[in-house]
C-alpha positions as a LaTeX table, in Angstrom:
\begin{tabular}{lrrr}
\hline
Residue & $x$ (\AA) & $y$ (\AA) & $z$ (\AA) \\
\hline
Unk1 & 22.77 & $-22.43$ & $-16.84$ \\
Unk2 & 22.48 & $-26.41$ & $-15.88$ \\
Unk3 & 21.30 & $-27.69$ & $-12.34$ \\
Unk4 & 24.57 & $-27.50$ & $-10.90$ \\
Unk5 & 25.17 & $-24.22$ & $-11.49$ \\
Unk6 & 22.00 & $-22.89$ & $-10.86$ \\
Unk7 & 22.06 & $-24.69$ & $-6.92$ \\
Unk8 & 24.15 & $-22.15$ & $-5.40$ \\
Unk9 & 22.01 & $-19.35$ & $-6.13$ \\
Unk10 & 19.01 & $-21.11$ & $-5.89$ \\
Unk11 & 20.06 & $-22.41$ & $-2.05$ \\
Unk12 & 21.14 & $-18.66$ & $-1.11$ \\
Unk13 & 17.41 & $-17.63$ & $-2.29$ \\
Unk14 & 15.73 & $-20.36$ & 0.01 \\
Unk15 & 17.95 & $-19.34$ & 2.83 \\
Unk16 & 17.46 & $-15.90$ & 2.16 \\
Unk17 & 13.66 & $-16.26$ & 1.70 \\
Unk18 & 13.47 & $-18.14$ & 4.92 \\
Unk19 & 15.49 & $-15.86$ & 7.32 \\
Unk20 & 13.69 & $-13.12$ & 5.60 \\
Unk21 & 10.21 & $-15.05$ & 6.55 \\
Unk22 & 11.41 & $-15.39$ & 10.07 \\
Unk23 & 12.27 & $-11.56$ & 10.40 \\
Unk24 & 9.05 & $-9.62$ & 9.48 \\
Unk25 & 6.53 & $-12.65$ & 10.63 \\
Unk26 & 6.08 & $-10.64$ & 13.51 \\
Unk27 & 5.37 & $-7.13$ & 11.35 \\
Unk28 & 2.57 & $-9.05$ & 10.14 \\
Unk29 & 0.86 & $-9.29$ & 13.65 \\
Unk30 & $-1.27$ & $-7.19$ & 15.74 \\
Unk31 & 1.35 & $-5.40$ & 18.78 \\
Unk32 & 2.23 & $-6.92$ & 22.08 \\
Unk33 & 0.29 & $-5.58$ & 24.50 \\
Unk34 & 3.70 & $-3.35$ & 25.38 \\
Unk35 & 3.84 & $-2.16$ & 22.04 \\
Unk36 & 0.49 & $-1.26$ & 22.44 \\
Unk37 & 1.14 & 0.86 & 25.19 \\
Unk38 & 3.72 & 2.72 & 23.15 \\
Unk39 & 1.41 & 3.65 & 21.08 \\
Unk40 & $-1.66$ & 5.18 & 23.26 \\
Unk41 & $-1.78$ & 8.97 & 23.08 \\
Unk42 & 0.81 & 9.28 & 20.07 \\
Unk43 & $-0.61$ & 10.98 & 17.28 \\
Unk44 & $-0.85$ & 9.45 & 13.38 \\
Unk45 & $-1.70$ & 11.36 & 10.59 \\
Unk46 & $-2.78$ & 8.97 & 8.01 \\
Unk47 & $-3.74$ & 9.83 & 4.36 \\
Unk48 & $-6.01$ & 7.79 & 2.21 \\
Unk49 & $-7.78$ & 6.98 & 5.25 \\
Unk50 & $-11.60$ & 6.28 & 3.75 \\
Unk51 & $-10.71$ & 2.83 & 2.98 \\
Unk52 & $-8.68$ & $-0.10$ & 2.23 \\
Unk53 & $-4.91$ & 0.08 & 4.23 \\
Unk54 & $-5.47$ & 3.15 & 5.46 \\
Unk55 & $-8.84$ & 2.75 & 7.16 \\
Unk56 & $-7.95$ & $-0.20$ & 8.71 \\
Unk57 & $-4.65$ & 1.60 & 10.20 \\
Unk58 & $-7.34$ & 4.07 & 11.51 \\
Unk59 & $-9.30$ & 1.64 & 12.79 \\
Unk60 & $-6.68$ & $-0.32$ & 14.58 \\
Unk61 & $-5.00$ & 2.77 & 16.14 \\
Unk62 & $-8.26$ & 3.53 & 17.53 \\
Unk63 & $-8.40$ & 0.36 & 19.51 \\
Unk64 & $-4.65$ & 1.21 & 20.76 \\
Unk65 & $-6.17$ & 4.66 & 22.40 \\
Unk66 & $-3.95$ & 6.49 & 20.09 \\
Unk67 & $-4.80$ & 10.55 & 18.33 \\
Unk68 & $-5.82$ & 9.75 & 14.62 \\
Unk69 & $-5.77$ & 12.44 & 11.81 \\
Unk70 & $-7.90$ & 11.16 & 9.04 \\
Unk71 & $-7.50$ & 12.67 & 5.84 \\
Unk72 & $-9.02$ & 11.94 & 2.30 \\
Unk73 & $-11.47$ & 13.37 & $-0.66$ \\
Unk74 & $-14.57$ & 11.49 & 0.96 \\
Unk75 & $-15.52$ & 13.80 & 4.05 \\
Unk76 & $-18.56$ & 11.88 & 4.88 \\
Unk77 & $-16.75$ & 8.54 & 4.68 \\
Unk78 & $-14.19$ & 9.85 & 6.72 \\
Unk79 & $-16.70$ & 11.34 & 9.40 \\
Unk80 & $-17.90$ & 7.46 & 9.51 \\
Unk81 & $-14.17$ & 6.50 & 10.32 \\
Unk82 & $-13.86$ & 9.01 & 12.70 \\
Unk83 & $-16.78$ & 7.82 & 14.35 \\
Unk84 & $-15.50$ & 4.35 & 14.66 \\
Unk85 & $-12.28$ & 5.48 & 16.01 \\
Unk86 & $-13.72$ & 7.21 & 18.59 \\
Unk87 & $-15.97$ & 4.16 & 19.59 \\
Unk88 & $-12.89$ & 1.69 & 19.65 \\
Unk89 & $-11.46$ & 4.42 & 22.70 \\
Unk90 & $-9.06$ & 6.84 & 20.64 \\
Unk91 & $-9.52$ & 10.35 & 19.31 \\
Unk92 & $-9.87$ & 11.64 & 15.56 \\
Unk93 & $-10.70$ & 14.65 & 13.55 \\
Unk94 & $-10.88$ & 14.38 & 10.41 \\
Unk95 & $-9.40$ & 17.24 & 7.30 \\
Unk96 & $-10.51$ & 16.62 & 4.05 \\
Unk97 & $-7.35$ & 16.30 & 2.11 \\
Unk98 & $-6.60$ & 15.79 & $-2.03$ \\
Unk99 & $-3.09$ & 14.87 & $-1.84$ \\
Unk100 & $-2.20$ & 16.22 & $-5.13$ \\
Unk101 & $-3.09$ & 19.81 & $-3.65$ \\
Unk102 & $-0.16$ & 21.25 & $-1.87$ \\
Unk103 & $-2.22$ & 23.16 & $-0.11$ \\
Unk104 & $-4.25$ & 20.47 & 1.21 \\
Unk105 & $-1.03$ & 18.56 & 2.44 \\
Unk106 & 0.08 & 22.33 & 4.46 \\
Unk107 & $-3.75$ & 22.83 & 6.01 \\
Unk108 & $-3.31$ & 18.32 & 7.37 \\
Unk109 & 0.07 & 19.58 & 8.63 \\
Unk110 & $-1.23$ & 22.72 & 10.67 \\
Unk111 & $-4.20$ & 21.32 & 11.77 \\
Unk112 & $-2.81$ & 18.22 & 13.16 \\
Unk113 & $-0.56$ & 20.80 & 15.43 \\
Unk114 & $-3.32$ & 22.83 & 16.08 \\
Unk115 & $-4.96$ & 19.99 & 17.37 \\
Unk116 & $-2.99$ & 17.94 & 19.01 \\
Unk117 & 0.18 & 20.07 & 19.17 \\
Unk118 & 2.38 & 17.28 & 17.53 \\
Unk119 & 3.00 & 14.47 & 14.94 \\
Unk120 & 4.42 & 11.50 & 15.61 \\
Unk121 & 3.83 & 9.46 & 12.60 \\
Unk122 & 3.16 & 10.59 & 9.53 \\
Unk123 & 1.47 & 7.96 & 6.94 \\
Unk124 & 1.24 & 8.40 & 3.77 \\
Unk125 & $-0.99$ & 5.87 & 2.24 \\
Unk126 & $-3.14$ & 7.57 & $-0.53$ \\
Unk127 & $-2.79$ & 6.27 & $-3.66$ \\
Unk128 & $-4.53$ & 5.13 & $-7.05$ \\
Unk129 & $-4.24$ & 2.57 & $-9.85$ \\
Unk130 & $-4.17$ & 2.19 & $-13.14$ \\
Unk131 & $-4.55$ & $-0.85$ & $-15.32$ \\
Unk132 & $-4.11$ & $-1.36$ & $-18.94$ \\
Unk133 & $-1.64$ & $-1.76$ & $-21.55$ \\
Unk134 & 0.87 & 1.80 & $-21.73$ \\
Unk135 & $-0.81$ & 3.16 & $-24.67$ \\
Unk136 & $-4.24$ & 2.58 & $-23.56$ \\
Unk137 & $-4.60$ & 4.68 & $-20.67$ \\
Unk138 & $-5.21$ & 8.59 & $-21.26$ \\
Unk139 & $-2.67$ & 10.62 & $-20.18$ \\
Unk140 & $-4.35$ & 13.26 & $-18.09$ \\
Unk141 & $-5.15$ & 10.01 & $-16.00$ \\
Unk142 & $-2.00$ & 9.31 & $-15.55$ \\
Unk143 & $-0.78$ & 12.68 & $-14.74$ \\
Unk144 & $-3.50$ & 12.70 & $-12.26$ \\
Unk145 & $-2.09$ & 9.05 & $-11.16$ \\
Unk146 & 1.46 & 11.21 & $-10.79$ \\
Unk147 & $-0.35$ & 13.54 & $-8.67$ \\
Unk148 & $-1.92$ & 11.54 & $-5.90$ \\
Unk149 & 0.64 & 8.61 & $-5.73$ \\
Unk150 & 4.17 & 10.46 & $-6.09$ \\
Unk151 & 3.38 & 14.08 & $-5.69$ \\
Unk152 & 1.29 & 13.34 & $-2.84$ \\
Unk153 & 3.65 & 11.85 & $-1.38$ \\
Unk154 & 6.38 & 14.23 & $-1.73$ \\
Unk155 & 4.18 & 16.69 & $-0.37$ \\
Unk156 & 2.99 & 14.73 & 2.72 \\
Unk157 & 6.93 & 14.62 & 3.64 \\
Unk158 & 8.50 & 17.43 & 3.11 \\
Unk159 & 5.50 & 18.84 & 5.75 \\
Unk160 & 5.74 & 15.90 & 7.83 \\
Unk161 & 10.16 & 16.55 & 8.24 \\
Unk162 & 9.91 & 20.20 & 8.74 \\
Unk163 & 6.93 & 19.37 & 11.15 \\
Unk164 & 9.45 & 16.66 & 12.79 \\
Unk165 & 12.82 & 18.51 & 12.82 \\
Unk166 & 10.39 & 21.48 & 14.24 \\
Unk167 & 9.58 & 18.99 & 17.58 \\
Unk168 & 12.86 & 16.76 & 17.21 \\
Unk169 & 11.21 & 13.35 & 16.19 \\
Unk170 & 9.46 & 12.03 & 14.34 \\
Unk171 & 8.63 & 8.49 & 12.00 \\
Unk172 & 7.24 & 8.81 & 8.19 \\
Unk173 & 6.06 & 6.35 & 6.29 \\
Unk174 & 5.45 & 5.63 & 2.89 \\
Unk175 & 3.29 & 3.17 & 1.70 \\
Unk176 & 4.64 & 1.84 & $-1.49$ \\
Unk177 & 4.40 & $-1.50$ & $-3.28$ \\
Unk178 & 6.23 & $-4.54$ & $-4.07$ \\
Unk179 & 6.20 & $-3.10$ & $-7.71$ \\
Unk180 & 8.29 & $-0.42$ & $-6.15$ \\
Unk181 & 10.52 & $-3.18$ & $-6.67$ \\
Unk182 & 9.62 & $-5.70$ & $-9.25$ \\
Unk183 & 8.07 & $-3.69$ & $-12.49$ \\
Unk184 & 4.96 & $-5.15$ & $-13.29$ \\
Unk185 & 2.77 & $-5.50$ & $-16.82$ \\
Unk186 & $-0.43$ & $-3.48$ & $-17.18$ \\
Unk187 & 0.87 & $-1.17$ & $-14.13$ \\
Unk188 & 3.01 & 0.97 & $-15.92$ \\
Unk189 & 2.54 & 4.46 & $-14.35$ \\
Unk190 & 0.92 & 2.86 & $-10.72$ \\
Unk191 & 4.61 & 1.12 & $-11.01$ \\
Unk192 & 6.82 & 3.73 & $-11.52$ \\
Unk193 & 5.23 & 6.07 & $-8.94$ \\
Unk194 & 5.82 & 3.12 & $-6.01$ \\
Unk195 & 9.57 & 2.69 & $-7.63$ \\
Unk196 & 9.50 & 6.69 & $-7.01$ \\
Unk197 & 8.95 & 6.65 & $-3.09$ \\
Unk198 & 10.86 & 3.73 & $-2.65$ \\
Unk199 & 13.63 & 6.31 & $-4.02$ \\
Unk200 & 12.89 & 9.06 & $-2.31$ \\
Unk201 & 12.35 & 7.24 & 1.15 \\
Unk202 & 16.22 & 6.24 & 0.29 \\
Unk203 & 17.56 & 9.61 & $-0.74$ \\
Unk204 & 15.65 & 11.25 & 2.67 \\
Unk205 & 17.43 & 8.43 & 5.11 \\
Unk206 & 20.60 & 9.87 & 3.22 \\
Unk207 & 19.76 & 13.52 & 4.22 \\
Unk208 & 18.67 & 12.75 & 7.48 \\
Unk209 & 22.20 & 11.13 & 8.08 \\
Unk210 & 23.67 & 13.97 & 6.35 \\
Unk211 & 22.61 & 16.22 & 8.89 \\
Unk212 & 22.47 & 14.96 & 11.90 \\
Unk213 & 18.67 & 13.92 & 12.06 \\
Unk214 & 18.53 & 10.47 & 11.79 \\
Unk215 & 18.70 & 9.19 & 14.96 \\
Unk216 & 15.24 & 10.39 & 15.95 \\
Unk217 & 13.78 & 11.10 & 12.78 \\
Unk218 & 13.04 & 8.09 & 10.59 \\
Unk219 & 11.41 & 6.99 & 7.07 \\
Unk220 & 10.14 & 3.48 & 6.11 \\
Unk221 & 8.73 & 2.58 & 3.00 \\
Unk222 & 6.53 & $-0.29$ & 3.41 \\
Unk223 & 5.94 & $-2.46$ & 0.44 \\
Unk224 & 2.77 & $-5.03$ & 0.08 \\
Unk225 & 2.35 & $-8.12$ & $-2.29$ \\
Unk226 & $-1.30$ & $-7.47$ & $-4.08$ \\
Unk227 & $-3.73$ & $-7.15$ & $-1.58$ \\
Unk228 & $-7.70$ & $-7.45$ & $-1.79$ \\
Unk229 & $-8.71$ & $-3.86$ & $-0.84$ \\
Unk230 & $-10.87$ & $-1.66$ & $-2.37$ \\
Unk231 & $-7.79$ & $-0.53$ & $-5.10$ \\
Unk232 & $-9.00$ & $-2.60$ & $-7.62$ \\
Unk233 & $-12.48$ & $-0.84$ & $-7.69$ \\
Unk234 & $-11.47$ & 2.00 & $-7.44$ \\
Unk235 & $-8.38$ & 2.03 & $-10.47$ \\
Unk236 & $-8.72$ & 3.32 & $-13.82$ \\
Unk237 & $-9.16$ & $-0.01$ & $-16.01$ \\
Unk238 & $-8.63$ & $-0.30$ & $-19.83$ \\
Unk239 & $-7.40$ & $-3.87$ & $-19.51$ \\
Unk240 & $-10.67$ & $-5.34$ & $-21.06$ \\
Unk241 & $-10.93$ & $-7.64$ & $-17.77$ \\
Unk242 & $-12.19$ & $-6.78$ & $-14.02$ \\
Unk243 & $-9.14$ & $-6.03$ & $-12.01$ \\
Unk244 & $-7.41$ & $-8.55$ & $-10.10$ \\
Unk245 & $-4.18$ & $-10.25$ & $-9.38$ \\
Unk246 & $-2.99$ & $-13.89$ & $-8.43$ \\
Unk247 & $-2.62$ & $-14.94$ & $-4.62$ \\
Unk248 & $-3.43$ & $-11.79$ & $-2.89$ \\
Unk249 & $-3.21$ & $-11.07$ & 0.62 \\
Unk250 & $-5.75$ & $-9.81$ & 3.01 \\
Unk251 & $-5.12$ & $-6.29$ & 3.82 \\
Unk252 & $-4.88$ & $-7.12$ & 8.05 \\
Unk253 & $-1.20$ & $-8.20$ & 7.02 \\
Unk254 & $-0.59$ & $-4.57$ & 5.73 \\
Unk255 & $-2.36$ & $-2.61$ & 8.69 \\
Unk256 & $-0.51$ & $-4.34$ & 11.00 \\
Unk257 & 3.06 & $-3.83$ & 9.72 \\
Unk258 & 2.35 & 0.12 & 8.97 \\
Unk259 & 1.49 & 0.04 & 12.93 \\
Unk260 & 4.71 & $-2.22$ & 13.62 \\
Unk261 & 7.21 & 0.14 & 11.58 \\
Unk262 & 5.84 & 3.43 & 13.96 \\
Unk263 & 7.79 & 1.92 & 16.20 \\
Unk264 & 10.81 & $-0.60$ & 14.94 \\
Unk265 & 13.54 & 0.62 & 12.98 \\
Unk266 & 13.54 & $-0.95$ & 9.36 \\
Unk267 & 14.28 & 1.35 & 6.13 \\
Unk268 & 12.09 & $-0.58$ & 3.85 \\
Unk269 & 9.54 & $-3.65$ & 4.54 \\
Unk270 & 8.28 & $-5.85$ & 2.19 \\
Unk271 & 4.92 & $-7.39$ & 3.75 \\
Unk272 & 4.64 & $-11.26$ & 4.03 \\
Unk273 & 6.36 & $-14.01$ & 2.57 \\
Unk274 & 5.28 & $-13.14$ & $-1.38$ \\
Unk275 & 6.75 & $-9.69$ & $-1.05$ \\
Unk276 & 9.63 & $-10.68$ & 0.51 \\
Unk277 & 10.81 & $-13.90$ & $-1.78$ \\
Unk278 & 9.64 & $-11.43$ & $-4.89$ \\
Unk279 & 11.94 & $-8.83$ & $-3.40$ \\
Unk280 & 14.92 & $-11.10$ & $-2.89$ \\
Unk281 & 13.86 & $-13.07$ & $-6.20$ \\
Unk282 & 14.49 & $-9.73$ & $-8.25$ \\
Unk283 & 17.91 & $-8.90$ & $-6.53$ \\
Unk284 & 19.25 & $-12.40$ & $-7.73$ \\
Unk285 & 17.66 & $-12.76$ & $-11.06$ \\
Unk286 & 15.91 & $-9.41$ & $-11.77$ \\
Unk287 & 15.26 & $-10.30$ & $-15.52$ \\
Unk288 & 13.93 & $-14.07$ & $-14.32$ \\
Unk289 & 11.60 & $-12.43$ & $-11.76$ \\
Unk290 & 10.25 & $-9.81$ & $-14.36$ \\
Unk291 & 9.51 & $-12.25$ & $-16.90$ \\
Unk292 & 7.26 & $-14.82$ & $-14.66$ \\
Unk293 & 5.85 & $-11.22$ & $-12.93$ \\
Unk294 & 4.34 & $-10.06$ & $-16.25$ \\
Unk295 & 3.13 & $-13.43$ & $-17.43$ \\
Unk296 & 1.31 & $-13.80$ & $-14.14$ \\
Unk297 & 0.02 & $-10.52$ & $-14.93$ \\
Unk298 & $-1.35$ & $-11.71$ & $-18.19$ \\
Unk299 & $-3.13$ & $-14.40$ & $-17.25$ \\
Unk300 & $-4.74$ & $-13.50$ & $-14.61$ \\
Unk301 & $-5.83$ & $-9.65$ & $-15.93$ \\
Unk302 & $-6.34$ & $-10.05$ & $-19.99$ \\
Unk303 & $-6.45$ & $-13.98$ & $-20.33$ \\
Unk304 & $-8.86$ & $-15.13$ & $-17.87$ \\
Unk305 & $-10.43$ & $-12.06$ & $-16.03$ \\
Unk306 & $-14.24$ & $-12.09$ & $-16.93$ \\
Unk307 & $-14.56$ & $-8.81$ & $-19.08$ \\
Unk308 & $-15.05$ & $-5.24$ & $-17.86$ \\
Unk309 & $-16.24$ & $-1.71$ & $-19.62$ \\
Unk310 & $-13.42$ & 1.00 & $-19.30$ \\
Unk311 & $-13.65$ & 2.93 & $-16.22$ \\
Unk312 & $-11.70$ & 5.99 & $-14.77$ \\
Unk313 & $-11.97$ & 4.23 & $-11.22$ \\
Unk314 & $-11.74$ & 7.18 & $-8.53$ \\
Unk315 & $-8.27$ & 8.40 & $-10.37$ \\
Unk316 & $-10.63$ & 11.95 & $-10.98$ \\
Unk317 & $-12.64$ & 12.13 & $-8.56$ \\
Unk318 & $-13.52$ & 10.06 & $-5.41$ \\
Unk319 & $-16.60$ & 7.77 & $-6.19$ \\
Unk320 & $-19.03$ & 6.55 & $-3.46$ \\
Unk321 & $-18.30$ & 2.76 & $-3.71$ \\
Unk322 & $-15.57$ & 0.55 & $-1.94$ \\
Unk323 & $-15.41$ & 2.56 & 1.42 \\
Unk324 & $-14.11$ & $-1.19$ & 3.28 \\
Unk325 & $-10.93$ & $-2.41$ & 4.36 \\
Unk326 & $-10.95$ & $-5.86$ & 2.29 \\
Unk327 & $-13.09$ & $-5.46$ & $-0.58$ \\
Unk328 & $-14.01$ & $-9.27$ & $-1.32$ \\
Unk329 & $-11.82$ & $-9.68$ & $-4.38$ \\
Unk330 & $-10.22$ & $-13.09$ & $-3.05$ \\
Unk331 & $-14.47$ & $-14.26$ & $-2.89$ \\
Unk332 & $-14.98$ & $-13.10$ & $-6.26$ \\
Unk333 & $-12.40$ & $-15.16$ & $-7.89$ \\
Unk334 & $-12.93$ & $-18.43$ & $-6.03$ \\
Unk335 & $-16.56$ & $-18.35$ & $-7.03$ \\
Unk336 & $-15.40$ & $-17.80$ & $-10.34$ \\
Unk337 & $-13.27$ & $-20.42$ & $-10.40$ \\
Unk338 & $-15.91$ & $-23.05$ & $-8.68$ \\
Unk339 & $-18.25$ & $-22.05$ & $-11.55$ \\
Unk340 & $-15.68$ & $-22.28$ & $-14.61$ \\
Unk341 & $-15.13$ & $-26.12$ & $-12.99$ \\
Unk342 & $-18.55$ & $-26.16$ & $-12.73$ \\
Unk343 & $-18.82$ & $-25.51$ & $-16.59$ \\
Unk344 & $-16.07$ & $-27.82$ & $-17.53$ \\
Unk345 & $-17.41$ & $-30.61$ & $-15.40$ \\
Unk346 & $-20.70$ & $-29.85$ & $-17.24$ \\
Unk347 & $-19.19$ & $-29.66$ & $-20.85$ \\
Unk348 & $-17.47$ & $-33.20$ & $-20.40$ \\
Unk349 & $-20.47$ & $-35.28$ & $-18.97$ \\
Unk350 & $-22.27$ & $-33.57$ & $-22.65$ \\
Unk351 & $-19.16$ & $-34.73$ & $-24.27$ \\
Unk352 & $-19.18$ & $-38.29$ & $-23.13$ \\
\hline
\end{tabular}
């Protein structure tokens, strides 16, 4: 393809990226203060609330004054959320939750209507990674990755619809990625699971129109760039370097348009401008996008990362560690970089 007839398609995805950027800038904010208002006294049941997206959702609804259902594997974390809800001036109990259980997913479900009596949104944010190349990763890892990030999340919505078509309303949301998208090296299982919920939030709008429901029953799949939570720390890693990714976003981006979609209407939401020109990038030139996706992925997780033991992360079982919102990833990796300048700098004064 020569310059001239690449222009066409290269001016749609400018446009495209900058109408897109002009549309969900405000997703990325905290509410208006009438927004806010909407959302005092509604009850959220979020999932994967101990840290990263999920406590900061907590958090946040707690300054709007709104009913907060924690749930995760780390009660005493949670308890410690709870706590902080509470002191920001809304309410919480907390109901220690594995998503994977089925069980656990029916016992959030009644106790958030024994509670509170209702549900208005429904989050469902758990998840956990897994980085490495396919055949490095054990498999009961990744079944367990199967179980928490797509299984969890079928089971969190099936009891959050009959909960809503129960009361008559109702808003889920599913937290996926922008890999839910764009596949991306290393990621293969974390990948297919968020290309899973973006699929099933698209066959439930379906059913919901189907029957009749959709007009006051919604589901959004929200979809982030890489984001410098407590994820990395806690994935399974068999990379050979400490997690990371390139340009990642703080996570305040991603708590406030999880809070945004509870109350506007869009299907699915890529978060910030990276998601978004990735997203339209990949509906252009899917193959193009792919291609510079993985070799970002190279570089910045096997070539340069400085190295890192295999871990199972918190895929098995919760670990104490990471219980923040942003998890100083972004820090990390610009001291890194000062230092390896520092080192080159160093090496060439030798040299000369």
């Amino acid at each position: 393809m020569n310059y001239r007839q690449s222009f066409p398609l290269l001016s749609m995805f400018a446009i495209s990226a900058l109408t897109s950027l002009l549309l969900t800038g405000c997703a990325t904010k905290q509410l208006s203060k009438s927004d806010r208002r909407k959302v005092q006294g509604k009850t959220f049941v979020v999932t994967g609330a101990s840290s990263g997206f999920g406590r900061g959702v907590a958090l946040r609804l707690g300054e709007y004054h709104a009913n907060v259902v924690l749930a995760a594997r780390r009660g005493e974390v949670l308890e410690s959320v709870a706590a902080d809800v509470r002191k920001a001036g809304g309410q919480a109990i907390v109901v220690l939750t594995d998503v994977g259980r089925q069980q656990d997913v029916e016992r959030l479900a009644d106790t958030t209507v024994k509670v509170f009596g209702k549900a208005d949104v429904w989050i469902n944010n758990a998840g956990v990674g897994a980085i490495g190349g396919f055949e490095d990763i054990p498999l009961d890892e990744y079944s367990k990755l199967i179980d928490v990030n797509l299984k969890g999340v079928v089971y969190g919505s099936q009891a959050a619809l009959k909960l809503f078509k129960k009361q008559g309303y109702g808003k889920l949301i599913n937290t996926g990625s922008v890999e839910s998208a764009v596949p991306l090296a290393y990621h293969a299982t974390y990948g297919s699971t968020k290309a899973a919920v973006r699929a099933l939030g698209n066959v439930l709008h379906q059913e919901l129109r189907l029957s009749g429901h959709l007009k006051k029953i919604k589901v959004v799949t929200i979809m982030p760039w890489a984001v410098d939570t407590p994820f990395w720390r806690h994935a399974a890693n068999y990379s050979g370097g400490t997690p990371r990714m390139a340009a990642m976003d703080g996570p305040e981006k991603v708590v406030n348009a999880i809070i945004f979609s509870s109350l506007h209407r869009r299907r699915e939401l890529p978060v910030g401008w990276k998601a978004r020109a990735s997203y339209i990038s990949h509906r252009l030139m899917p193959h193009l996008t792919e291609r510079i996706s993985a070799n970002i992925a190279y570089r910045y997780q096997i070539k340069t990362a400085p190295p890192a033991p295999p871990t199972k992360g918190s895929v098995m079982l919760p670990m104490p560690e990471g219980q923040g919102i942003d998890d100083g990833v972004r820090q990390r990796m610009k001291a890194e970089k000062k230092e390896q300048k520092g080192r080159k700098d160093s090496n060439k004064r030798i040299e000369q």
